[in-house]
C-alpha positions in Angstrom: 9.8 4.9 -11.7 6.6 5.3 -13.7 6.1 7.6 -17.5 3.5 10.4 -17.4 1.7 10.8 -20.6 3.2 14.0 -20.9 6.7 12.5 -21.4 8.8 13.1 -18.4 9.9 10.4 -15.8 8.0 10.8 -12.5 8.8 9.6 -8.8 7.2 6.4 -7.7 7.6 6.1 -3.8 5.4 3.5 -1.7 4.8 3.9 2.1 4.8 0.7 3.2 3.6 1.9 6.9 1.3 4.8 7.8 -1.3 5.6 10.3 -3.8 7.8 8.1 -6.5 6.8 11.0 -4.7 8.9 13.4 -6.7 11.6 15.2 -4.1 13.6 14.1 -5.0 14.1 10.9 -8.4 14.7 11.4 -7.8 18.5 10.6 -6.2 18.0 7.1 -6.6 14.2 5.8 -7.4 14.7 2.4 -4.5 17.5 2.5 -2.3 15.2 3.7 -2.6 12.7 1.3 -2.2 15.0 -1.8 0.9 16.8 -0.4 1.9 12.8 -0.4 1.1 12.5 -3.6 2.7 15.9 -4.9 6.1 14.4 -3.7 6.5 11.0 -5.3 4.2 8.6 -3.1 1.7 6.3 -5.2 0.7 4.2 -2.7 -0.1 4.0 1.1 -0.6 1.2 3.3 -2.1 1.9 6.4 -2.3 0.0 9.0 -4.4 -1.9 11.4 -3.2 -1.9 15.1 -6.8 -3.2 16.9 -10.1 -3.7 15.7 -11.2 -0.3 15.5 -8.1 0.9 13.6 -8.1 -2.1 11.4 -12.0 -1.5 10.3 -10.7 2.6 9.7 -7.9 1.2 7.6 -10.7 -0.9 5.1 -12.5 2.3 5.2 -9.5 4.6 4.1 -8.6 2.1 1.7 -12.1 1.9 0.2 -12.5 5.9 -0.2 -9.0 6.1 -1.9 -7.1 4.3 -5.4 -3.7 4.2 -3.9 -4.5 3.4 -0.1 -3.9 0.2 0.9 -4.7 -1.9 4.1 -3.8 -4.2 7.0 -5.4 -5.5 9.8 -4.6 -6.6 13.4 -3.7 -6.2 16.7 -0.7 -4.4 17.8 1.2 -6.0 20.9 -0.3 -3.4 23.0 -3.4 -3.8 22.3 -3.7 -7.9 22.4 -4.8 -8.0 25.8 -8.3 -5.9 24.9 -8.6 -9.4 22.1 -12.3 -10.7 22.8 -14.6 -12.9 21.2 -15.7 -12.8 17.7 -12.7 -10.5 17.1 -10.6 -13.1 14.7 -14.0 -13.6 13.2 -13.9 -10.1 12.6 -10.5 -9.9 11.3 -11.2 -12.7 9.0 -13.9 -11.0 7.1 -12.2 -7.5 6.9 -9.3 -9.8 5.4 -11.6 -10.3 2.8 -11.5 -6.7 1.3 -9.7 -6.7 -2.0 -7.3 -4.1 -0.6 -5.9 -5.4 2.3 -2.3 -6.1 1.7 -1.1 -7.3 4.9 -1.7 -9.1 8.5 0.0 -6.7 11.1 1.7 -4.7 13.1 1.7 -8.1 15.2 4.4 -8.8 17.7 6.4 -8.6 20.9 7.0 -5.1 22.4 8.5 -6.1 26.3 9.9 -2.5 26.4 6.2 -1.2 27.8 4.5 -4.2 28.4 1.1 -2.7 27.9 0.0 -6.0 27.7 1.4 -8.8 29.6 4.4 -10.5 27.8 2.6 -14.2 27.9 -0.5 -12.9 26.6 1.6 -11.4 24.1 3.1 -14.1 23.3 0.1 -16.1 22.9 -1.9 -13.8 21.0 1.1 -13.3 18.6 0.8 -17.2 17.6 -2.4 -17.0 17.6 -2.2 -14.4 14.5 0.5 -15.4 12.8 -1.7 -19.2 12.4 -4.1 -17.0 11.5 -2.1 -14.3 8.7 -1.1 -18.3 6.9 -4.8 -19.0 7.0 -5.6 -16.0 5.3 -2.3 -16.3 3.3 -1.0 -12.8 3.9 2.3 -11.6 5.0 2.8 -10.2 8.3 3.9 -7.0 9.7 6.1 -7.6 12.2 6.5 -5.3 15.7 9.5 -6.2 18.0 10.9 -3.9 20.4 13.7 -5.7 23.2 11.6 -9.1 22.2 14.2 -10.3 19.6 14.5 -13.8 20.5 11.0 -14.1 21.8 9.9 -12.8 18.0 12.4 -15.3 16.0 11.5 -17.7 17.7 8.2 -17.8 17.7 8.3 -16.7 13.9 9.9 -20.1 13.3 8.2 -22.4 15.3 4.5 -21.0 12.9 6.5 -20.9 9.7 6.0 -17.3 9.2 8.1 -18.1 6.0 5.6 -19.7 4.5 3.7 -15.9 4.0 6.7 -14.0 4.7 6.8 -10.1 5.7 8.5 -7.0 6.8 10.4 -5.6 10.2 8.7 -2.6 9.8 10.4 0.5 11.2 13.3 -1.7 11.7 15.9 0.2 14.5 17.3 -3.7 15.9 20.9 -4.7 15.9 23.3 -6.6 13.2 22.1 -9.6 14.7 18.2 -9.1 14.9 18.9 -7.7 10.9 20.7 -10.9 9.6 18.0 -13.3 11.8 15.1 -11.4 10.1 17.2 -11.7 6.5 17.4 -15.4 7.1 14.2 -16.0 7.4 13.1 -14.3 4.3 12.0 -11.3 5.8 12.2 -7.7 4.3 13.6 -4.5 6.6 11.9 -1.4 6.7 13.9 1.8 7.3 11.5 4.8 8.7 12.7 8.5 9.5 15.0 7.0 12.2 17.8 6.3 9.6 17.8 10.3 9.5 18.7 10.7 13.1 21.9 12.0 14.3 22.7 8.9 16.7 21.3 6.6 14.4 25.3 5.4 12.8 24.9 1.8 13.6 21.1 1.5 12.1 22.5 3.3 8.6 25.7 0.6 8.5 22.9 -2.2 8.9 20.8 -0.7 5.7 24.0 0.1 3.9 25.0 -3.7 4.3 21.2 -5.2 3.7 21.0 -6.5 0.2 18.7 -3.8 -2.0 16.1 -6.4 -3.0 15.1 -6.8 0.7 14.8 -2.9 1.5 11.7 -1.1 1.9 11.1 2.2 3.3 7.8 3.5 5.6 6.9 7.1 7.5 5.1 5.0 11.0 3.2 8.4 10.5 2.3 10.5 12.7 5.3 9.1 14.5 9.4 9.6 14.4 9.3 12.3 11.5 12.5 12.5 10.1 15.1 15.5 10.0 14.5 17.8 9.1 11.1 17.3 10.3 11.7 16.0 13.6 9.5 16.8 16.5 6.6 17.8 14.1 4.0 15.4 13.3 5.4 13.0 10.4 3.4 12.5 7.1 3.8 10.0 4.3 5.5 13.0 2.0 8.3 12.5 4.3 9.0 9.1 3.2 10.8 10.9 0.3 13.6 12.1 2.8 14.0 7.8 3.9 14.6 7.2 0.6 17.5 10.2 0.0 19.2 8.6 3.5 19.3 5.3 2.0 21.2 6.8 -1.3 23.5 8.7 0.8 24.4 5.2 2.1 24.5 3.8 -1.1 27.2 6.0 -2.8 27.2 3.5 -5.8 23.2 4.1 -6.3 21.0 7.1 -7.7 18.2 8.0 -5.6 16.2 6.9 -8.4 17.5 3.0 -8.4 16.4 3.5 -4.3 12.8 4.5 -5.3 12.6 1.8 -8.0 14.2 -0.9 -6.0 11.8 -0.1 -3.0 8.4 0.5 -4.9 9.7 -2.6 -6.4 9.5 -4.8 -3.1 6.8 -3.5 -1.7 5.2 -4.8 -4.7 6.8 -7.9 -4.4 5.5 -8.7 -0.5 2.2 -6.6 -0.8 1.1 -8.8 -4.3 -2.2 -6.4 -4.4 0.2 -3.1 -4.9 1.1 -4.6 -8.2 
């Protein structure tokens, strides 16, 4: 929560995962942004998922106060990793706003790219994120042993990070917990089916919590099927109070803004 100078309290919600690049907001960025803004959020991070989209997410960063960045390469995309790309990513790390080193990961549920290459290339970044001393923004989809694993054996702890758009099990929860890692809860927590996933963010300690759109993607009720937008995080952060029946929505949005602050240091 953050004081206007007008007097009243006003909303302070951070979207710890968007994907302002998206061709889908070519139409209506800027409006898109300011509905954002009209419902709470003060900050954005947007995320890097390839070269391309990680140079795009320096750009939007650069051309707006509350826009954040991270850069990377997305499981998908790791097999298209050539040369002088890590060179690349090193000097866009250098950008005063980027917050973060991801989405980076395992994702065997496609296998866009092949799962050793993934593997590999995952390694590969996370020595690289402790270079650059950023936290990492973690991707894992049917991959959870693979992804612990490997997030142990390069001491992701020692830069720490998020799950983001966290939908696991008890078990993948608790592993990412131990490990120091935060959860991120998208519009998924909204969903009908979704009982187990709301038990696992009702029983994950507050401090650890933070919440994210994965804009344009998984909009949540009672926006689903549209195309999702970072004003929508708002509706993530009434789920989680529902959950929390011993919390006002405004201890969620202060807890959260409070943690993404915490992993992303530059939000502060």
């Amino acid at each position: 929560m953050v004081s206007s100078e007008a007097g009243p309290t006003i909303r302070m919600l951070i979207d710890t995962h968007t994907h302002l690049d998206d061709t889908r907001y070519d139409p209506d960025r800027e409006a898109t942004i300011e509905r954002a803004r009209q419902a709470g959020v003060g900050a954005f991070v947007t995320i890097g998922c390839d070269l391309a989209t990680s140079r795009a997410a320096v750009t939007l960063a650069d051309r707006h106060p509350d826009i954040y960045a991270s850069i990377g390469v997305h499981p998908h995309e790791v097999r298209h990793i050539g040369d002088g790309w890590y060179d690349e990513l090193r000097r866009l790390a250098e950008h005063k706003k980027v917050v973060a080193y991801g989405e980076i990961g395992l994702d065997y549920h496609y296998n866009h790219s092949p799962p050793k290459e993934q593997r590999e290339r995952f390694r590969e970044q996370l020595q690289l994120a402790r270079d650059l001393r950023l936290p990492v923004i973690i991707h894992t989809r049917e991959a959870q042993e693979d992804t612990i694993s490997i997030l142990k054996e390069e001491r992701a702890s020692e830069v720490g990070g998020v799950f983001h758009c966290f939908s696991g099990d008890a078990w993948l929860a608790k592993d990412a917990l131990d490990l120091g890692f935060y959860l991120s809860f998208s519009g998924i927590l909204t969903f009908t089916n979704a009982r187990t996933l709301r038990e696992i963010a009702q029983q994950t300690p507050l401090d650890r919590v933070l919440i994210e759109t994965d804009c344009p993607y998984l909009a949540p009720v009672p926006h689903r099927g549209k195309r999702n937008e970072p004003a929508f995080v708002a509706q993530v952060a009434r789920q989680l109070a529902e959950i929390h029946p011993g919390l006002s929505l405004e201890q969620i949005e202060q807890a959260t803004t409070e943690n993404a602050q915490r992993l992303f240091t530059k939000l502060r």
